[in-house]
C-alpha positions as CSV (number, residue, x, y, z in Angstrom):
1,X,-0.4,-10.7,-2.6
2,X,1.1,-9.1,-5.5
3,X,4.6,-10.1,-6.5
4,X,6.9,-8.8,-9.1
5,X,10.3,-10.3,-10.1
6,X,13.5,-8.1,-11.3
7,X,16.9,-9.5,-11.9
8,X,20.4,-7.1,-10.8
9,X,23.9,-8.3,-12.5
10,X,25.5,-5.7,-10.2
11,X,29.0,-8.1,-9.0
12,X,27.9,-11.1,-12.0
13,X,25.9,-13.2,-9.8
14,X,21.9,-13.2,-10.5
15,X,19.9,-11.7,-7.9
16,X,16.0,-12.5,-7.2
17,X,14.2,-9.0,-6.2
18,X,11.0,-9.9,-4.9
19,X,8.2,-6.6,-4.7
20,X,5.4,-7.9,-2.1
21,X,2.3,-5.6,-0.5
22,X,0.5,-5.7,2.8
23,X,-2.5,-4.3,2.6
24,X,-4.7,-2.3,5.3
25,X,-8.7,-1.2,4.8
26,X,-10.3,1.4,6.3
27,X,-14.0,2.6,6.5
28,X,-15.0,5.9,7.2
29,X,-18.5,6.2,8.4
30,X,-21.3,8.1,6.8
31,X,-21.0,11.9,7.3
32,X,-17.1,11.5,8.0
33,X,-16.2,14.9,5.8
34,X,-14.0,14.7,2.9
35,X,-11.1,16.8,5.1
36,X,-11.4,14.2,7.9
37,X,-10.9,11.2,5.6
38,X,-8.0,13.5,3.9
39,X,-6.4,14.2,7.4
40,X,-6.5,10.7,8.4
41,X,-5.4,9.2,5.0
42,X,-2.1,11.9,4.7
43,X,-1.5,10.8,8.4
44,X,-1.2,7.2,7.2
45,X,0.9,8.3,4.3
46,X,3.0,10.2,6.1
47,X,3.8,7.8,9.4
48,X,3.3,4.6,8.3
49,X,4.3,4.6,4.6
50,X,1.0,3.9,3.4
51,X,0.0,4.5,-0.1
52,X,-3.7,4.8,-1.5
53,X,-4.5,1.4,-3.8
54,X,-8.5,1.7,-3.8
55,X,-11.3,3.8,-2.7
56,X,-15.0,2.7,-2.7
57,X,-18.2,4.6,-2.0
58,X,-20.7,3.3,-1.1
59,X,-24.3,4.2,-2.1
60,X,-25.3,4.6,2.0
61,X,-22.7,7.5,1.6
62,X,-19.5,5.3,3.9
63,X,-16.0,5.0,2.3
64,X,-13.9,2.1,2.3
65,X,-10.6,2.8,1.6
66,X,-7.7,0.0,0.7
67,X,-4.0,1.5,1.4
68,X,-1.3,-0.4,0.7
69,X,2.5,-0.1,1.1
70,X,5.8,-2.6,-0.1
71,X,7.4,-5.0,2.3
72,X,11.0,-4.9,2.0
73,X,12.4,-8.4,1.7
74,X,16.7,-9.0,1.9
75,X,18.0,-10.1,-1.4
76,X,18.2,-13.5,-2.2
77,X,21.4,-15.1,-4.6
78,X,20.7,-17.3,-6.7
């Protein structure tokens, strides 16, 4: 998982922000049209607060498509 570390003086104590993804793949079959793979990529968006990381083609004409999207941790003090 990817991780990235920020640091908030906001009341003068340190504070660990820790960015983490989770991420989800999906294939779309051969002769899936570019709308359909749109439709059901902006529904993924949309609902389930998914954002596009990766999209691969493959030369058999499927898509596999990597979406990814932040998982909110509480604050730790340090």
């Amino acid at each position: 998982m990817y991780e990235r570390y920020g640091t908030n003086v906001a009341d003068g104590r340190r504070m660990k922000r820790m960015l983490e993804y989770e991420y989800r793949e999906i294939r779309f079959p051969r002769g899936t049209s570019r709308s359909a793979t749109r439709q059901a990529l902006t529904e993924q968006a949309e609902y389930g607060k998914w954002e596009l990381a990766r999209v691969r083609l493959f030369p058999d004409g499927s898509r596999s498509v990597t979406l990814r999207r932040k998982i909110l941790r509480q604050l730790r003090l340090m």
